[in-house]
N, C-alpha and C positions, 0 to 999 in steps of 0.2 A: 323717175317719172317719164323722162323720154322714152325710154324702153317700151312702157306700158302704154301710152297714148300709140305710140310707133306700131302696138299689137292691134289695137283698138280700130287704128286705121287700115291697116290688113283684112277686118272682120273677124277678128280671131277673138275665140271664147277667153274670156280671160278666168285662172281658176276658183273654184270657189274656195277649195283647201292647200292654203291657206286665204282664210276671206280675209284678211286685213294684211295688207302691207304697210311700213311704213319707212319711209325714205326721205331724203336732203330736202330741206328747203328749197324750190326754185331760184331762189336767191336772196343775201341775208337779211331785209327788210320784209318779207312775203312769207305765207305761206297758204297751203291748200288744203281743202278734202274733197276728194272725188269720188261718187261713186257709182258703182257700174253695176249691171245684173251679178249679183252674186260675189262681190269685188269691192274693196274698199281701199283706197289709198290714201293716206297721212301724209304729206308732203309737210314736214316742219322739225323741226330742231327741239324734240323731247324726245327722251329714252325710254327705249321698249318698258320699263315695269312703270314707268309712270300714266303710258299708254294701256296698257292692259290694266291697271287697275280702275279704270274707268271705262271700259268695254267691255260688256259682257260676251263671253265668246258664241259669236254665230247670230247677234244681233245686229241684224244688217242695219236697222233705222235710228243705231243709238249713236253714229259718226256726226249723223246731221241733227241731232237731235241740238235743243237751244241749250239743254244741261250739258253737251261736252263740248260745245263750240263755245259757251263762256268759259269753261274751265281753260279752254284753249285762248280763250283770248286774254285773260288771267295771268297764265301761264309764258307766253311770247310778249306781253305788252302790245300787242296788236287787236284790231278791231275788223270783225266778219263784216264783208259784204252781204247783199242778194245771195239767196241759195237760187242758183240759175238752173232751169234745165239745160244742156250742152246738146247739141246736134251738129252734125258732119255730115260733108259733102264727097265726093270725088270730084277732081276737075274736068272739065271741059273745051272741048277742043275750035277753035274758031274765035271772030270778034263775038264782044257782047251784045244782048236783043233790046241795048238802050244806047243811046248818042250817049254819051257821058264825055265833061271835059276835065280832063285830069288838074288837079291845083297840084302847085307846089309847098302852099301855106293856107291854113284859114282859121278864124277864128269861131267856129261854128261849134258850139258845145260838144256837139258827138266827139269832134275830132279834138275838140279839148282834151276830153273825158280818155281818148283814148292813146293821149300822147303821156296821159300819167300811168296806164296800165301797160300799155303796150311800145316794143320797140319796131325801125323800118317802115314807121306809120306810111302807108301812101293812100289819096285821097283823090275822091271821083264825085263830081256833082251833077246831077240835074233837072236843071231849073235849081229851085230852094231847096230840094232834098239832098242825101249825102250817103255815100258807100264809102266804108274806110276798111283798107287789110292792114293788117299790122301781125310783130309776133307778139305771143302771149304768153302763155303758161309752157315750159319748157320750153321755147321757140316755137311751139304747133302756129301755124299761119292761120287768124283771125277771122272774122268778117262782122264787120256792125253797120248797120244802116238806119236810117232817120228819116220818113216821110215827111214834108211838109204837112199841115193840116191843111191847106185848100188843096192839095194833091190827094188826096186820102180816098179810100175806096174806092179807085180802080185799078186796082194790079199793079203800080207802080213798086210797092214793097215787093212784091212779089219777084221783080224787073231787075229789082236794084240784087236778090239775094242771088240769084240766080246769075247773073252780071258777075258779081262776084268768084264763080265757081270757071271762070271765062279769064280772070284777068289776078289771078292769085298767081304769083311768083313759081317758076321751077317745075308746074305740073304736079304741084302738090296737093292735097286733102286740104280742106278750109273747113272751118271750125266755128262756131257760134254757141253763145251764151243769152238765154233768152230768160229774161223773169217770166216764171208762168202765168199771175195776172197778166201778164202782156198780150193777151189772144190772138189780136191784130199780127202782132210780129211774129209768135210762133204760127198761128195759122201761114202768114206770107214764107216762108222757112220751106215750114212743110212742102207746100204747093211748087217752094222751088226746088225740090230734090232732095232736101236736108233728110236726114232721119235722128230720129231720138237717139242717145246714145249713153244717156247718163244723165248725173246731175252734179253740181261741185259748188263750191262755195272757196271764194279770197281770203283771205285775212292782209291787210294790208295798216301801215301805222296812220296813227289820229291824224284827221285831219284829209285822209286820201278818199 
């Protein structure tokens, strides 16, 4: 999985033949499916004919489909998150175009949510809103952020994703997961640089 996100962040086409990969767990509690134009990756701990007999070959939409992601959740004893679209940034160079005061702790749901997905959590406020990097899925550096509702509709999301792209670790690519009813969020993304890059879905155990 590092490999292929590592490609992904390059801009590099990834192949269609072979369109299905499938590879390691991210780790042994988790796993994934991601997928990309033309590209499919399995991230989880089943063997290849148990996989192919439930994929038809060359049917890009049947990874994410709800009949193989129960058989997968069946199958691991784990349960699917959100199918998110994923969008990716390049970083940028300079301070960020918001005051933000960096926490060391907070008990602010986002940053709850994303000390149980994510490791190296670090967190940025403000006012009542919140920007949190963390690593994620193979280590790829995260970005999630959380509008206040009396903040809302004026480019603050916008501020914070963009912020983000500004204050991500190492001069790395930053990475986001957006549920697509979420308009508000994927619109503010967009508007900050992000581009579409896929789609993936967790499986994580009961309870997460």
């Amino acid at each position: 999985m590092p490999e292929v996100l590592a490609r992904v962040e390059r801009g590099e086409c990834l192949p269609t033949d072979p369109w299905l990969d499938l590879v390691p767990s991210p780790s042994p509690d988790k796993a994934a499916v991601t997928a990309f134009p033309g590209h499919i990756v399995v991230a989880a701990d089943v063997d290849r004919p148990w996989l192919d007999e439930r994929l038809v070959d060359g049917d890009l939409a049947a990874p994410l489909s709800p009949r193989f992601l129960t058989a997968l959740e069946d199958r691991l004893g784990l349960v699917c998150g959100c199918i998110d679209a994923v969008v990716l940034a390049d970083p940028l160079p300079g301070p960020p175009p918001l005051d933000l005061t960096a926490l060391d702790d907070s008990n602010h749901p986002r940053v709850v949510r994303a000390r149980r997905f994510r490791s190296d959590v670090r967190v940025w406020t403000a006012g009542d809103s919140v920007l949190v990097i963390g690593r994620g899925l193979a280590g790829r550096w995260e970005a999630a952020i959380e509008v206040d509702g009396q903040a809302r509709n004026a480019g603050l999301g916008r501020s914070l994703a963009r912020s983000a792209r500004h204050l991500v670790p190492g001069n790395s690519p930053v990475w986001a997961q957006v549920a697509p009813g979420n308009a508000a969020s994927l619109r503010a993304f967009l508007a900050a640089g992000y581009r579409p890059v896929g789609g993936e879905v967790l499986l994580t155990p009961h309870g997460d």
